[in-house]
N, C-alpha and C positions, 0 to 999 in steps of 0.2 A: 504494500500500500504506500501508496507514493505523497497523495495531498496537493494541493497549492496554494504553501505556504502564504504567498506574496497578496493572496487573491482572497486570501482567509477561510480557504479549505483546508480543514483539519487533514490528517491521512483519515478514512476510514471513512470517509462521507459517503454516505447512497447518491449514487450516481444520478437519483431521483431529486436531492432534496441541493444539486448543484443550480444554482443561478442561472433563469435562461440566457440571460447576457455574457455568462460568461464564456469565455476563449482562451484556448488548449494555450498555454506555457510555452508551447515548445513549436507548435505550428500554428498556432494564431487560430485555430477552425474554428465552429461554435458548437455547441452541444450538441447539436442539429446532426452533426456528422458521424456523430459515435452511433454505437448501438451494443447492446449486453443480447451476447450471444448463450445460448441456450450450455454453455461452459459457466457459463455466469462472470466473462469478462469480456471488456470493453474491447470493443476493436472500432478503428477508423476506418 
């Protein structure tokens, strides 16, 4: 579990309860882009 820090995501946050506004650290995406695959992890 990663978090973002900067963005005042704890590690551990449901992926659910992240901010529509917000965007990926690392490549700027928005939420919109992810999706929790039936593994029950995030993929872009």
């Amino acid at each position: 579990m990663i978090g973002d820090v900067d963005n005042s995501i704890p590690p551990g946050t449901p992926f659910g309860q992240i901010p529509p506004g917000w965007r990926c650290p690392k490549c700027g995406s928005t939420k919109e882009f992810f999706k929790i695959e039936d593994d029950g992890k995030i993929h872009f």
